[in-house]
N, C-alpha and C positions, 0 to 999 in steps of 0.2 A: 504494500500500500504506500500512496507516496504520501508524501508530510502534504501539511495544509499548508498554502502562502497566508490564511486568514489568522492573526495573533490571538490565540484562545488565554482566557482569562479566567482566574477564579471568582473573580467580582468585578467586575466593568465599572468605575463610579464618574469614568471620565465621561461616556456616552449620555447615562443617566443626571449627569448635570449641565450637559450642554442642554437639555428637553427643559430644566426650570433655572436656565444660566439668568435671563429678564429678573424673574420674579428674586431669585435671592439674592443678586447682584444689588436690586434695588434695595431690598431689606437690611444688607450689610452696610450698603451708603448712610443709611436710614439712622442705623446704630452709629455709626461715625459721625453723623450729624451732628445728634443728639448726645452723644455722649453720654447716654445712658446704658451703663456697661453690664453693670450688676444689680441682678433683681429688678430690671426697667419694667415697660410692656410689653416687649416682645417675649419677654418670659413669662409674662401674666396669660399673654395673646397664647401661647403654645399651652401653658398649663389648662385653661380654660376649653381650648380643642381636645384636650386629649381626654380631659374626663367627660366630655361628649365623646367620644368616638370609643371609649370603653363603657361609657356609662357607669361611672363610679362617682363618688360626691367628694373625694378627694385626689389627687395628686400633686406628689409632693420632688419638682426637682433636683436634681443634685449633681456633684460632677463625673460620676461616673457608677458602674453598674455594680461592681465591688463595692461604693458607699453606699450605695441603697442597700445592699444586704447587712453590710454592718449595724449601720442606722436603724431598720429593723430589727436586729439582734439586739441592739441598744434600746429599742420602746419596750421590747419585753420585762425587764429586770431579770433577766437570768441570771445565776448567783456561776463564780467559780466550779466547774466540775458537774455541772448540768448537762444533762445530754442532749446533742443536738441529731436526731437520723439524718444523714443526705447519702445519696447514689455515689457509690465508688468508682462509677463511669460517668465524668463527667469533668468542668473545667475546673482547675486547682481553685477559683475565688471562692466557689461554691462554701470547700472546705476551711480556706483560709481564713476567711473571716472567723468562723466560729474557732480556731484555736486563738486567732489574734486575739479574743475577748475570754481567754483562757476559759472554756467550755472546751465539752468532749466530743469532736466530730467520730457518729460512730455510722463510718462505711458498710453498706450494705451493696447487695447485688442487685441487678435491674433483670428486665423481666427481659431475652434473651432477639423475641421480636423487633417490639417499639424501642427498647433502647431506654423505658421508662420505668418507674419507681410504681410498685404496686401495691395496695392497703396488706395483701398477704404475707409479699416483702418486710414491711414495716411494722407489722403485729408482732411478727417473729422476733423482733429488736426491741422490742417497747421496753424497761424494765421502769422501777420503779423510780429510778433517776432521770429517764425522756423528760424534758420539756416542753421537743419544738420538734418539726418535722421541714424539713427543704426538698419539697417535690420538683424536679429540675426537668421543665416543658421541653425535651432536647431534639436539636433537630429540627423542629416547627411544629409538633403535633401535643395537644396535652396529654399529661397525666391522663389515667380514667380517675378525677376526680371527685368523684361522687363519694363512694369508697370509701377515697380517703380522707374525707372530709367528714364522715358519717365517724371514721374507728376515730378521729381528733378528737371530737366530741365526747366518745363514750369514756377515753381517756384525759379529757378535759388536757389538751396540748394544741401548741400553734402549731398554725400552717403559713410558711414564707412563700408564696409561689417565685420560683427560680425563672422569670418569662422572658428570659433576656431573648433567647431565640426562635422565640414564638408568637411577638406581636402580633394579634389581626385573626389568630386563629380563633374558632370559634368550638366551645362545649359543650355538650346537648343532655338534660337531665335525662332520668327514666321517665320524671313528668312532662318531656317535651319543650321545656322551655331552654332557652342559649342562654349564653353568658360567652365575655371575654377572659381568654386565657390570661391566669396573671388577676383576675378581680374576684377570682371564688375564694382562694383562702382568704386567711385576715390579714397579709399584708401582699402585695405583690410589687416586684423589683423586677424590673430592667434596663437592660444597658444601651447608648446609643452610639456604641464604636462604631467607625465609618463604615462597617461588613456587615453589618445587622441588617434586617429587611429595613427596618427605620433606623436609617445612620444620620449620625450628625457629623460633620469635617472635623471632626477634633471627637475630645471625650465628651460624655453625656453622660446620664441617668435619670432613673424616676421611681418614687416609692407610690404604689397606689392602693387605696382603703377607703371599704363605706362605712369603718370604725370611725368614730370623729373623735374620740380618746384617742386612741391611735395613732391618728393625722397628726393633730395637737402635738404630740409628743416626738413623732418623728421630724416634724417644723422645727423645734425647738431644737431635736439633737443637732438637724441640718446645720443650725443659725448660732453655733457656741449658745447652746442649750438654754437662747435665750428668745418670751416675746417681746421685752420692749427691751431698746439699746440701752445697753450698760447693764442691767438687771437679768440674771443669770439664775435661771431658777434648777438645772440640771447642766450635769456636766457633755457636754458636749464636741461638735464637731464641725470644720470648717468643709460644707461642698457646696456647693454653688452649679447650677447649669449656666452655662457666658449665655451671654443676648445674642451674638453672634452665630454660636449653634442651633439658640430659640430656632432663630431668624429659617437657617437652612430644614429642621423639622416640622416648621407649622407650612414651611411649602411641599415638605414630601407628604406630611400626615391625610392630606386629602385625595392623592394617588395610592395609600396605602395596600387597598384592598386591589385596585388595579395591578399592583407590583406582586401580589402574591397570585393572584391568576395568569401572568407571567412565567411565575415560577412555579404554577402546579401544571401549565402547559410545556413546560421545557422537562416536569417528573415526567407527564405523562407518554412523550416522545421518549424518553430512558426505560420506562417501564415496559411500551412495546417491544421495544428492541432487546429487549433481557427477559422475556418473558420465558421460563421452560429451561432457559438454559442451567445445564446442570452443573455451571462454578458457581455460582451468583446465585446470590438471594436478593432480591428488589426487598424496596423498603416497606415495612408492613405499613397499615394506617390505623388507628386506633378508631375502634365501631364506629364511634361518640365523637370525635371530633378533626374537626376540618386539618388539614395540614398543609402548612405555608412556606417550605421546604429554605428553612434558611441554610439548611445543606441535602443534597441528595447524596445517600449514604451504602453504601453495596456491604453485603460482610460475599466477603471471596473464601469461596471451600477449599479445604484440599491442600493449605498452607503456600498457595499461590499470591498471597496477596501483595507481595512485595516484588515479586516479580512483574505482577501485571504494573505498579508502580511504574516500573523499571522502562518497560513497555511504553508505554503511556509517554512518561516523559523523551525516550528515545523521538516520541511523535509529537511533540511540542506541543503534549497536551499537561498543563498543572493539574496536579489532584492534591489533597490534603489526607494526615490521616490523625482524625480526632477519635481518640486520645489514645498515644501509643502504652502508656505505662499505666497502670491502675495509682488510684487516689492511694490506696496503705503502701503501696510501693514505692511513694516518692519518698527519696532524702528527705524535705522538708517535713516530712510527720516522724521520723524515727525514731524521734526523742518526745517525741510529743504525747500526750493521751490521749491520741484518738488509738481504736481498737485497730485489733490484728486478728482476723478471721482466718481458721485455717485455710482455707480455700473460697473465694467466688467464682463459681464457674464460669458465667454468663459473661461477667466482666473480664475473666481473662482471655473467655474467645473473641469477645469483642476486638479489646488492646490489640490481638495476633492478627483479626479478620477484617476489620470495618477499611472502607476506604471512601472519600469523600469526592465525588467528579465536579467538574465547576457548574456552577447552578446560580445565577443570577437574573437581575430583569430584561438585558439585554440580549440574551441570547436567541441567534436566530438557527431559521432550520439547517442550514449549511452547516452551520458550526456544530449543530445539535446530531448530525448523522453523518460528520466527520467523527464525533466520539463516539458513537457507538459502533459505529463499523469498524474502526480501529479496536477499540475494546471488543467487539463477536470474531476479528479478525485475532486475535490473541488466544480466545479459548479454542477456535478451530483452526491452529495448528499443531501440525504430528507432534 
């Protein structure tokens, strides 16, 4: 097969802003104008879009998706040595936050499919030290949480929803009604790194809750744990969303949903093409809810995975591969208290099998059956 002349990318963000280059362009003049750097209107303007667009009565920015999870950890008053569950397949902030606030991250395995965190998984881990639970949306699709929202409850423990990579998707109860990923638990954190469905050009973040204790509280930690200037009622934390970022999300926020139909057009072109075939497992979808593919994700059988890598970039094609080493296997936990499971299965075929192909809003059909002809061209040779 010959290589492609067309430059394949794992996230395009050059293309996707020349499409709102007008509208932000102006909006950045705007802030320059004004001089309204920090905490202006355009962070009032974005904050206000977004809790329309999730339907939640609060959101709370900040500078990035690692503070929103802290700061959350922070509203709860979890004491030293409290346990927190989160997925041992997943990104290190998940876990790091909770050891940085000396608490026990205790890694669990995910369900071997979705790649997600299941109320079965997490019964199994409860003891009498749980506090809090970190459901991690990964990939684009939710939790099933229903679930796990129901065993919170009966154990009277938080839920963080983890929705950094899941903006926009949507989760449908047993009673038929939706909800946005990231607003069913009691607090919900995401990130707005320039690779996320909703990127900002710099860092970002957002805590969202229709707790108004909650809110209150997480505002407060944002703001050096204060509401009025000088007057410090908790201890606190400096993060900030710039006006500047506002500016670049409240012009994506309203193509949102268009940019994941994009990107469930560009699954659905990978999932024909890989359908049957016996290296490859396409990505499962959860019953219950929508999936907004902030990566489309293969596990490769047969211990091929690094090979087709190999492959792959021979043909100037990028792929990524999330996340090569389990959460307890990192250096950074080895002195720490989080736990050490004899074994997670699920997670360690993942680390060995999962591989990420590029999946973005701008992807067209060219590029789209350059990669998988390339990749069907890999499994069917001798």
């Amino acid at each position: 097969m010959e290589k492609t002349t067309v430059q394949i990318q794992m996230v395009d963000l050059k293309t996707q802003y020349r499409r709102l280059k007008a509208e932000i362009d102006a909006g950045i003049q705007e802030v320059l104008d004004t001089a309204a750097f920090i905490n202006g209107p355009k962070v009032q303007q974005f904050q206000q879009q977004f809790e329309a667009y999730l339907n939640v009565k609060h959101v709370i920015p900040c500078a990035n998706g690692t503070d929103a999870l802290q700061i959350a950890m922070m509203a709860l008053d979890l004491e030293p040595g409290d346990e927190v569950i989160v997925p041992a397949f997943t990104y290190v902030a998940t876990a790091e936050v909770i050891a940085l606030l000396r608490l026990r991250p205790v890694m669990v395995d995910v369900d071997s499919d979705t790649f997600n965190l299941t109320a079965d998984i997490i019964e199994a881990a409860i003891t009498p030290r749980t506090k809090a639970i970190v459901p991690v949306n990964l990939f684009g699709q939710s939790c099933d949480m229903e679930p796990i929202m129901a065993l919170a409850n009966k154990h009277k423990l938080w839920v963080i929803e983890d929705n950094a990579q899941a903006i926009g998707a949507d989760y449908t109860f047993s009673d038929g009604h939706t909800m946005k990923t990231g607003a069913i638990g009691h607090i919900g954190c995401t990130s707005f790194y320039p690779s996320k469905n909703l990127g900002a050009y710099g860092d970002g973040g957002a805590l969202y809750t229709n707790d108004d204790e909650l809110a209150n509280k997480c505002r407060m930690i944002a703001n050096h744990g204060q509401t009025k200037r000088y007057y410090h009622g908790l201890v606190g934390c400096n993060s900030r969303l710039d006006a500047m970022q506002a500016v670049v999300l409240s012009a994506k926020l309203p193509h949102l949903d268009e940019y994941a139909a994009a990107r469930q057009a560009a699954a659905a072109h990978y999932d024909q093409a890989f359908q049957g075939m016996l290296g490859l497992q396409i990505p499962k979808r959860q019953h219950n809810s929508t999936h907004v593919f902030h990566q489309y994700t293969l596990i490769v059988k047969n211990g091929q995975r690094d090979a087709l890598q190999a492959y792959l970039q021979e043909h100037s094609i990028p792929t990524m591969i999330y996340y090569p080493v389990p959460l307890y296997a990192q250096e950074a936990f080895s002195n720490s208290m989080a736990n050490q499971f004899d074994t997670l299965p699920n997670t360690e075929m993942l680390c060995q099998s999962v591989i990420s192909l590029p999946m973005h809003t701008e992807l067209d059909t060219k590029q789209l059956t350059y990669i998988s002809e390339t990749v069907q061209t890999f499994f069917s040779k001798p």
